[in-house]
C-alpha positions in Angstrom: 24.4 96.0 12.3 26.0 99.3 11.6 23.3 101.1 14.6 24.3 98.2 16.5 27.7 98.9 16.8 27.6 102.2 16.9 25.9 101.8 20.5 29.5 100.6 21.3 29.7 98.5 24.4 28.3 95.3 22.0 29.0 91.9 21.9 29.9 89.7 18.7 26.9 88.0 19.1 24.3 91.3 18.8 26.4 92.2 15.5 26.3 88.7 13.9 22.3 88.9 15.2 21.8 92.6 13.7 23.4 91.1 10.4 21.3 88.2 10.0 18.4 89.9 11.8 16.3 89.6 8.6 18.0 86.2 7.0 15.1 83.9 8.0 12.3 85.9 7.1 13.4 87.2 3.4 16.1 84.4 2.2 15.4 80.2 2.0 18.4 80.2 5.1 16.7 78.5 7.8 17.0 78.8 11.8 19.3 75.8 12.2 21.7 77.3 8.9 22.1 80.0 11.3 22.6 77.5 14.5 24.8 75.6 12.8 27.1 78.6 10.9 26.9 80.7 13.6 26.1 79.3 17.2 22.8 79.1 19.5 23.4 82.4 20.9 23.0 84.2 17.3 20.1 81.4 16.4 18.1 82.5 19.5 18.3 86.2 19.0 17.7 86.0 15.2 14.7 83.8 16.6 13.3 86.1 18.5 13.6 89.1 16.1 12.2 87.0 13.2 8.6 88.0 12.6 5.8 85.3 12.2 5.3 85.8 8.4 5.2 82.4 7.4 2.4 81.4 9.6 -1.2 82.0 8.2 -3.3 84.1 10.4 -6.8 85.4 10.1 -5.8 89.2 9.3 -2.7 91.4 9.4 -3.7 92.7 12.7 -3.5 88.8 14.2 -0.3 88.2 12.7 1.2 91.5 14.1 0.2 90.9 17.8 1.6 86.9 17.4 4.7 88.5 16.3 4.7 91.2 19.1 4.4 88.5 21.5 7.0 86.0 19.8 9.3 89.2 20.6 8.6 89.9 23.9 9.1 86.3 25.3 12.6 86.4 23.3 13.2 89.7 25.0 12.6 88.2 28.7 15.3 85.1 27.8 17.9 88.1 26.1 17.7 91.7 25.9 19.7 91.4 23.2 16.3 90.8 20.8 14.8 94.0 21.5 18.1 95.9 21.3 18.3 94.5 17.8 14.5 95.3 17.1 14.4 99.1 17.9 17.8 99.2 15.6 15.5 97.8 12.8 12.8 100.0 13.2 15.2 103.2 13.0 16.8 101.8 10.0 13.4 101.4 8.4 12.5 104.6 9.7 15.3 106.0 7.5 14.4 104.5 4.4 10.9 105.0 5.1 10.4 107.5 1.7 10.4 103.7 -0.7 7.2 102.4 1.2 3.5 103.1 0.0 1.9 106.2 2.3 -0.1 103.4 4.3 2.7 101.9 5.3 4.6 104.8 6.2 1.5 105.7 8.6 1.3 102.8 9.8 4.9 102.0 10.8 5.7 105.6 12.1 2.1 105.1 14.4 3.8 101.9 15.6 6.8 103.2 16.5 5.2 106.5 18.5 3.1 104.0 20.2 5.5 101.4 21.2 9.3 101.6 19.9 10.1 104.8 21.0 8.1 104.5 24.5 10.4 100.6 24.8 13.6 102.9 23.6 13.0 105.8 26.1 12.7 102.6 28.9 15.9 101.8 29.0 17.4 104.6 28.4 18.3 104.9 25.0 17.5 108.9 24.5 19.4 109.2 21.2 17.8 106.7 19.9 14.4 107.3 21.1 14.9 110.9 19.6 15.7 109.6 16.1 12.5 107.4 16.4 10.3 110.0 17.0 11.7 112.6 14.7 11.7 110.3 11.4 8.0 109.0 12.8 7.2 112.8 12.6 8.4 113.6 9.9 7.0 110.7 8.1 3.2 111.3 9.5 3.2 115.2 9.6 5.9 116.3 6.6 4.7 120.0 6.7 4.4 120.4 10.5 8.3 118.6 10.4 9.9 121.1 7.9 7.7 124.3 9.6 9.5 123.5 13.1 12.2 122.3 11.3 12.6 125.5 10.0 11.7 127.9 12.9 14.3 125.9 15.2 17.1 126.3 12.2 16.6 130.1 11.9 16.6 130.9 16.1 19.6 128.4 16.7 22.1 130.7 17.3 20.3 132.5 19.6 19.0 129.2 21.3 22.4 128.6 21.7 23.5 131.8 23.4 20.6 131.5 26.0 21.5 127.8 26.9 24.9 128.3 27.2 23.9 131.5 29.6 21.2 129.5 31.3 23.7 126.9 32.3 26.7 129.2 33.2 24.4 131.0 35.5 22.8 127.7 37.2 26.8 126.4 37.4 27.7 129.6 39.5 24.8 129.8 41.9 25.1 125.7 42.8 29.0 126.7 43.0 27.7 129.6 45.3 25.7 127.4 47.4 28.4 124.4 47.9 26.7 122.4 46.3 28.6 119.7 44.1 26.6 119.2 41.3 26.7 118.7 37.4 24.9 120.7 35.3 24.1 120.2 31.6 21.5 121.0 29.4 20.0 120.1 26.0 17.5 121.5 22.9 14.4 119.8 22.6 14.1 117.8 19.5 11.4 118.3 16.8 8.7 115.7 17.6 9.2 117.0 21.6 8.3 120.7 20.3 5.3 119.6 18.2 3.9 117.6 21.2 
């Protein structure tokens, strides 16, 4: 709920969601507790973020894709759901460390394949950043802290040269006529390592 918020430009609705996002799933509170504390609205977001655990399915893999497809109908009635959903996954991406190595594989994989891809879609860069970065770091821990490291100790002097870059490119469009503005950024970890 806290990631939520801090988006800014959020509704009541998407925090109460983000709050109970997980309610259904690891408490006895049921769908229509929700409806009835909270309202429809929250009921059908938390609906749509609520994974298919208590279903039987033939294998992990079958419940998974069930799941994935539960989410993206929700998403086409509210984009709300999958606001809420990427949130999740970075939170889980930050307490990543307390889950079994196959699990950490398996959820940073997931999220290089399709979070971060959905993330970068609509234009959520800082968040699409953060995604792949901890999924980096979480797959490839020595590659993470050698860049990690290299891009630390030439900072400063990354700095300079972006800042002179951009000065430069602001004076020639100002040269030209042209009305233009210019900004620039460093590449994050998981973009250097690709």
């Amino acid at each position: 709920a806290r990631i939520i918020a801090d988006l800014g430009r959020v509704d009541e609705v998407m925090v109460a969601a983000a709050l109970l996002h997980d309610a259904v799933e690891d408490t006895r509170i049921e769908l229509e507790d929700i409806r009835r504390a909270f309202g429809a609205e929250v009921a059908m977001i938390v609906d749509g973020v609520t994974k298919l655990d208590r279903l039987r399915f033939d294998s992990k893999e079958h419940q998974q894709a069930a799941s994935f497809r539960k989410m993206l109908v929700a998403m086409a009635k509210d984009y709300r759901v999958l606001i809420i959903k990427l949130c999740d996954r970075l939170h889980n991406l930050r307490t990543i460390a307390a889950l079994p190595a196959w699990k950490q594989e398996r959820t940073a994989r997931e999220t290089l394949d399709i979070y971060a891809p959905l993330a970068h879609r609509l234009g959520m860069e800082e968040l699409k950043v953060q995604l792949e970065d901890l999924s980096f770091a979480a797959l490839h821990p020595k590659r993470y802290a050698e860049i990690d490291h290299m891009v630390a100790v030439r900072a400063p002097e990354r700095e300079f040269y972006l800042t002179q870059v951009l000065e430069d490119v602001r004076n020639r469009v100002t040269e030209l006529g042209i009305p233009a503005e210019v900004a620039g950024r460093e590449k994050h970890l998981y973009s250097i390592y690709e």
